[in-house]
PLY file of the C-alpha trace (Angstrom):
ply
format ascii 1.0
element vertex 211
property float x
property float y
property float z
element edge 210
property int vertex1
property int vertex2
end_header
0.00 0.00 0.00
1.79 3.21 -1.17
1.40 6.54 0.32
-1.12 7.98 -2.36
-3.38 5.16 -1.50
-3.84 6.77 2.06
-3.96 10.27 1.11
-6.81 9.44 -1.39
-8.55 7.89 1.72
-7.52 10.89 3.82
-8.82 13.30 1.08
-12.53 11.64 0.51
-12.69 12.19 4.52
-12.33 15.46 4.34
-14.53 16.29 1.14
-17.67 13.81 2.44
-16.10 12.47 5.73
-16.71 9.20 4.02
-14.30 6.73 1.47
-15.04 3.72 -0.74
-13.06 2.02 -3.25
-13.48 -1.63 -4.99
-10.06 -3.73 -5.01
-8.50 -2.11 -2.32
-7.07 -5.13 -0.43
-6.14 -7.46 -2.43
-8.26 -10.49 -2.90
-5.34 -12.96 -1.83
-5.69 -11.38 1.65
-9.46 -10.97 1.75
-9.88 -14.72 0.74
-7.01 -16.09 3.65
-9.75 -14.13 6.12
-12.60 -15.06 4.43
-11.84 -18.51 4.33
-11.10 -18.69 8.06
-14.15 -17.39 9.66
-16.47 -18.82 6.66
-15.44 -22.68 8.32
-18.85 -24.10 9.13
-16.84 -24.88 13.04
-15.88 -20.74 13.29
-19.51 -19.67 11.63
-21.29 -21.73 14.82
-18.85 -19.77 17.40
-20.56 -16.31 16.10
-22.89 -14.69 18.41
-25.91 -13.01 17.87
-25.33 -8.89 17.13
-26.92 -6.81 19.26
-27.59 -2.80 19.83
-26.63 -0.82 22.15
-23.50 -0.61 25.00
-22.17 -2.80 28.18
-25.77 -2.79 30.35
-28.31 -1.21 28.10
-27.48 -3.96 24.77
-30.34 -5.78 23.70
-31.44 -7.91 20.25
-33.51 -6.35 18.78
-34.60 -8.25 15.30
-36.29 -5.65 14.29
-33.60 -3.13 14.08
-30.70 -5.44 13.40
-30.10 -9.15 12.02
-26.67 -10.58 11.72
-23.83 -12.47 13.69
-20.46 -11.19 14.66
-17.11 -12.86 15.74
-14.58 -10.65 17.38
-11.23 -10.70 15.93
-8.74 -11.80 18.49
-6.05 -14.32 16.98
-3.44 -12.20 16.42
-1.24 -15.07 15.07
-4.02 -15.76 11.98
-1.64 -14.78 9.21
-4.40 -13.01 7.44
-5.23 -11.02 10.26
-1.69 -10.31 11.22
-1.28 -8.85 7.58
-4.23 -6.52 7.44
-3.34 -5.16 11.22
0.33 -4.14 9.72
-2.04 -2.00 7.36
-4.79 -1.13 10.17
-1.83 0.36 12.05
-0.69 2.58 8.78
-3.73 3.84 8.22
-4.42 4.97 11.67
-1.10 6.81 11.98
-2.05 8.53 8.32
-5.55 9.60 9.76
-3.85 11.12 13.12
-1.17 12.92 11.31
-3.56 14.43 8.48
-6.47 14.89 10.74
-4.80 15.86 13.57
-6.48 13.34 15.58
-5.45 11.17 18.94
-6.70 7.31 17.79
-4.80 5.09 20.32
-5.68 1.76 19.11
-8.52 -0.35 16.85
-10.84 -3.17 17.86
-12.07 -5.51 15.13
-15.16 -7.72 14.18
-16.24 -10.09 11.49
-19.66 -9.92 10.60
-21.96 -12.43 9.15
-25.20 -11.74 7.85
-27.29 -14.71 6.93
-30.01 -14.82 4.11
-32.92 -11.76 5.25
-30.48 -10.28 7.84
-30.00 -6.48 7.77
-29.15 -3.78 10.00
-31.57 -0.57 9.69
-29.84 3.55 9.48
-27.68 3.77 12.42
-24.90 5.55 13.41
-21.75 3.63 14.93
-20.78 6.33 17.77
-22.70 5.97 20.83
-24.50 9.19 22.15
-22.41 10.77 24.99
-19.86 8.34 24.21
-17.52 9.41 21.56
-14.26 7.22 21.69
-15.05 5.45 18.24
-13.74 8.33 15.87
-13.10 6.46 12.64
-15.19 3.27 11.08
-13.18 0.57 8.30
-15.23 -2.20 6.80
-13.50 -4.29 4.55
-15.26 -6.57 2.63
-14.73 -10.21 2.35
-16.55 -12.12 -0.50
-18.66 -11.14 -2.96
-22.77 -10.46 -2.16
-24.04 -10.49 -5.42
-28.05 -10.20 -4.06
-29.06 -7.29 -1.32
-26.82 -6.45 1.51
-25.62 -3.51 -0.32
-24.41 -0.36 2.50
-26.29 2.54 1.81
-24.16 6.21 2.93
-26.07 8.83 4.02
-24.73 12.68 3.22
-22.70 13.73 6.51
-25.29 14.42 9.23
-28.08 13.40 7.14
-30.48 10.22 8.25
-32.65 10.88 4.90
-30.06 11.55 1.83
-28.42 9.07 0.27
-24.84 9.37 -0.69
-23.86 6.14 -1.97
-25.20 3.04 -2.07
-22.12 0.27 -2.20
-22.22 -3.35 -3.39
-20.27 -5.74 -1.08
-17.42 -6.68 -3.44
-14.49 -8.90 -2.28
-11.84 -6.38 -1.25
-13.34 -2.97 -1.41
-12.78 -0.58 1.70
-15.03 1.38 2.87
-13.80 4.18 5.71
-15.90 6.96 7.07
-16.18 9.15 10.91
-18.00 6.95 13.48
-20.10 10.04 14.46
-20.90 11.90 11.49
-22.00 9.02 8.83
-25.62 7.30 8.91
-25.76 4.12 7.29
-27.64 0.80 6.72
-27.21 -2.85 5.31
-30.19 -3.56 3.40
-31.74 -7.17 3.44
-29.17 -9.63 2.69
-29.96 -12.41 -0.64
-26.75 -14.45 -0.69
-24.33 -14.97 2.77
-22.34 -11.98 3.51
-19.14 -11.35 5.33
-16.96 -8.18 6.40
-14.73 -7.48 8.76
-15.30 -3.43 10.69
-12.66 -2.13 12.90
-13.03 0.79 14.76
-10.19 3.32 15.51
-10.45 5.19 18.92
-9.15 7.57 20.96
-9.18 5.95 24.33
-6.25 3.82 25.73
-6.56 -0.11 25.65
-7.75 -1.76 28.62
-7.01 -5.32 29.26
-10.45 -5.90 30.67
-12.42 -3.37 28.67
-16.43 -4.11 28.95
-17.52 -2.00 26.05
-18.54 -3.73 23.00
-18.65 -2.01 19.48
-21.03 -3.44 17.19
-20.31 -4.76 13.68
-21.42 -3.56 10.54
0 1
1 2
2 3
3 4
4 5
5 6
6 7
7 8
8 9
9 10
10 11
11 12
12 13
13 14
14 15
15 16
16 17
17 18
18 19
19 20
20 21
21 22
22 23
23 24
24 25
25 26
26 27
27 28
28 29
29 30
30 31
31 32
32 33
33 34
34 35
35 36
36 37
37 38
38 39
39 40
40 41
41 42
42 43
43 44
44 45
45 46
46 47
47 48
48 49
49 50
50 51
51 52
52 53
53 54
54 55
55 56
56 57
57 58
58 59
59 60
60 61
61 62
62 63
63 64
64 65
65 66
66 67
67 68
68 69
69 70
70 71
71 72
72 73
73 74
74 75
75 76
76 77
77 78
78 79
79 80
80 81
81 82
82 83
83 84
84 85
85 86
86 87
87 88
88 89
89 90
90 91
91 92
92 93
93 94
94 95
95 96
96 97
97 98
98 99
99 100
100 101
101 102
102 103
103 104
104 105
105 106
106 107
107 108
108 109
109 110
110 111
111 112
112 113
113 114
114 115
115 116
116 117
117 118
118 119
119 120
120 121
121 122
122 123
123 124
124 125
125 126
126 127
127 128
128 129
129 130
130 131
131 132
132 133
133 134
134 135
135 136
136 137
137 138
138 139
139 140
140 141
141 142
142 143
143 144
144 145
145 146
146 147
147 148
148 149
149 150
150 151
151 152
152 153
153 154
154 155
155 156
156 157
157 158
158 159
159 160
160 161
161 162
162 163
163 164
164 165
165 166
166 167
167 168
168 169
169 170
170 171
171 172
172 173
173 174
174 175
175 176
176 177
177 178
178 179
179 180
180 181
181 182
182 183
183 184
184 185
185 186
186 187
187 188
188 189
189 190
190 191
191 192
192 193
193 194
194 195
195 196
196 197
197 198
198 199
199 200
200 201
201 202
202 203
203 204
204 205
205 206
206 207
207 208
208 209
209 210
């Protein structure tokens, strides 16, 4: 990943505070992860996704559908590849945003035939340590499940609507960007970290929900 790659990400931020672009990671890499948590074993180790933070999180069908997995093997080759470039692209986003992001917490998410996850933003209210959202898609979801971007503050006009295609990025500010995933067709996964401001805590209760 060369350095214009990051400053094209660093520029759609600032224009839209959102970035997507098809074939970012290469499909090599998105396959090794795919092809991990896709194992029927790893698939029945996902937990239901639910809304909400620590006390208050409920499921709640009727706003969100899916399963998530939290990434944690560090030693996962394919995991341990895309963290070398999780870790550049935070220290781009800090140095051209001026920002403070400490560290980034992942999930995989996997959304099942009809799941779906209705216009949300990922940054809690009062509760602002998720500053920047990365969803990398894993495989191909030819039918529904496309992410639909809302303009920056905006819960009612569309900005793009983006096809999950096997390695396309998608980047955008936790607080400022409503989105949804619309009714699934075909199994979908993706893999969302979330960059934050906040130190690391070894027993951390707060759980960030997948896109």
């Amino acid at each position: 990943m060369n350095l214009e790659s990051f400053q094209n990400v660093n520029s759609c931020l600032e224009l839209g505070s959102w970035f997507a672009q098809e074939n970012f990671i290469s499909a090599e890499l998105c396959r090794k992860i795919y092809e991990e948590y896709s194992r029927e074993e790893r698939i029945r180790s996902f937990k239901e996704a639910s809304i909400g933070r620590n006390s208050t999180k409920i499921r709640d069908w009727t706003i969100r559908k899916s399963n998530i997995s939290w990434v944690e093997d560090s030693d996962f080759d394919g995991i341990r590849e895309f963290n070398l470039f999780l870790n550049r692209l935070m220290l781009s986003l800090n140095q051209h945003f001026f920002l403070s992001l400490k560290h980034f917490e992942s999930q995989v998410a996997y959304y099942a035939p009809n799941d779906f996850y209705k216009i949300h933003l990922d940054q809690f209210s009062r509760d602002n340590r998720r500053q920047v959202t990365c969803i990398l898609y894993l495989n191909d979801c030819p039918q529904g499940g496309e992410l639909v971007i809302y303009k920056r503050g905006s819960k009612n006009i569309i900005d793009k609507i983006i096809t999950p295609k096997r390695g396309t990025l998608v980047v955008f500010f936790s607080g400022h960007i409503y989105h949804e995933v619309r009714p699934v067709g075909s199994p979908r996964f993706s893999l969302t970290t979330w960059f934050r401001d906040d130190e690391p805590l070894v027993n951390d209760v707060f759980v960030p929900e997948a896109m």
